[in-house]
N, C-alpha and C positions, 0 to 999 in steps of 0.2 A: 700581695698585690698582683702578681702576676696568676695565681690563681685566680681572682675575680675579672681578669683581662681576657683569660682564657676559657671562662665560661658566657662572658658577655658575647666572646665571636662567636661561639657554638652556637648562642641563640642565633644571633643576627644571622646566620648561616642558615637553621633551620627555619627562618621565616623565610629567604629569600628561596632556600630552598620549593617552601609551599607554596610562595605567591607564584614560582615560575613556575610549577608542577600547575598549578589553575589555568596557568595565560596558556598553557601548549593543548591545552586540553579542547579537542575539535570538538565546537557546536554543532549539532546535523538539528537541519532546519525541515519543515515538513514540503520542502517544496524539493527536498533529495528523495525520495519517490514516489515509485510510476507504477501502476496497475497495468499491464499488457496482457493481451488475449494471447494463448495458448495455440489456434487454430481461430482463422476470420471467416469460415463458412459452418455452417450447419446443417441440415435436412430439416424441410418444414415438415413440420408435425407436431408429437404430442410426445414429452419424458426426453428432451434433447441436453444435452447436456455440454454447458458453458464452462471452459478453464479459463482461468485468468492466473495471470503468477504478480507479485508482489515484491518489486527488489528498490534497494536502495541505490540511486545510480551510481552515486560516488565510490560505494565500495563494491559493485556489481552484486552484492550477497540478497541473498532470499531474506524474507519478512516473512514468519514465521506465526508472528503472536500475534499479529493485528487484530480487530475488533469489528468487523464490517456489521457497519448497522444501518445503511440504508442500502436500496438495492431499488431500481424500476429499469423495463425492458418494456420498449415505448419503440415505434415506427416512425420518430420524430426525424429521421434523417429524410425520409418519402414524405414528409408533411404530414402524418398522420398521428400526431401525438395523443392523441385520441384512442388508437388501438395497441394499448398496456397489455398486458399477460403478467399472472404471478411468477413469481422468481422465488424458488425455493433450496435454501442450500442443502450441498451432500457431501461429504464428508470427501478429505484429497488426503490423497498418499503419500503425495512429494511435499517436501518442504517448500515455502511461501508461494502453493498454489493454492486455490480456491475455486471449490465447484460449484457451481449451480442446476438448477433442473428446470424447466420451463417450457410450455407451449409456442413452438411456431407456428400462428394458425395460418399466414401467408407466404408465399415467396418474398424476399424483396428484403431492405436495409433495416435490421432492429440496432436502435440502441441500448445499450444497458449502461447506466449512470449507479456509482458507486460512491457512497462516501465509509471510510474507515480510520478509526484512534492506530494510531502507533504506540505500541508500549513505552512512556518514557518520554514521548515529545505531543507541545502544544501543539493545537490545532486539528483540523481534519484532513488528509488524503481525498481528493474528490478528482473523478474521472468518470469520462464516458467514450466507450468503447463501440465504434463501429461494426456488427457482425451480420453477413449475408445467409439468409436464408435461400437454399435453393433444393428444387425437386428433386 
């Protein structure tokens, strides 16, 4: 008897064990990170090159494996959503940053709009970053 008493607690133990190991376990939601720009000016021209870093804010740590798959760099903050340039990436050195490469053909406010998957969490990351082009 007291053997089958003493195996029944063991279970009961290790369930409650795993249901409470589930409940401690943090959700991170797609809305714990932020795309920010590295430097908010550039030189207009031609082969300019955009950083952006990639961190989770809750745990301040870098994002690393993201997926960015949409990208436009648009004059929409001047009203001029109309004057796009390609955006083409280039490889980054530091961890959860991100390059890009891109023509500024004027002076003035470009935005660059970003959406990217997060390894492991629904949803998408989507941001747009203010950056000044200047002579």
């Amino acid at each position: 008897m007291k053997t089958t008493d003493f195996t029944r607690a063991i279970g009961a133990a290790l369930i409650a064990a795993a249901v409470a190991g589930t409940g401690t376990a943090a959700l991170a939601d797609i809305g714990d990170y932020k795309f920010e720009l590295v430097g908010e000016t550039v030189a207009a021209g031609a082969d300019q090159v955009i950083t952006v870093r990639l961190t989770n804010v809750k745990t301040g740590k870098p994002v690393s494996d993201a997926v960015i798959f949409a990208t436009r760099l648009d004059m929409a903050p001047d009203a001029m959503q109309e004057m796009a340039t390609k955006v083409t990436p280039v490889p980054a050195a530091e961890p959860g940053t991100y390059k890009f490469k891109a023509t500024f053909g004027m002076e003035g406010r470009w935005q660059l709009s970003l959406g990217a998957k997060v390894q492991g969490e629904t949803g998408t990351v989507q941001s747009k970053l203010v950056i000044t082009a200047q002579k």
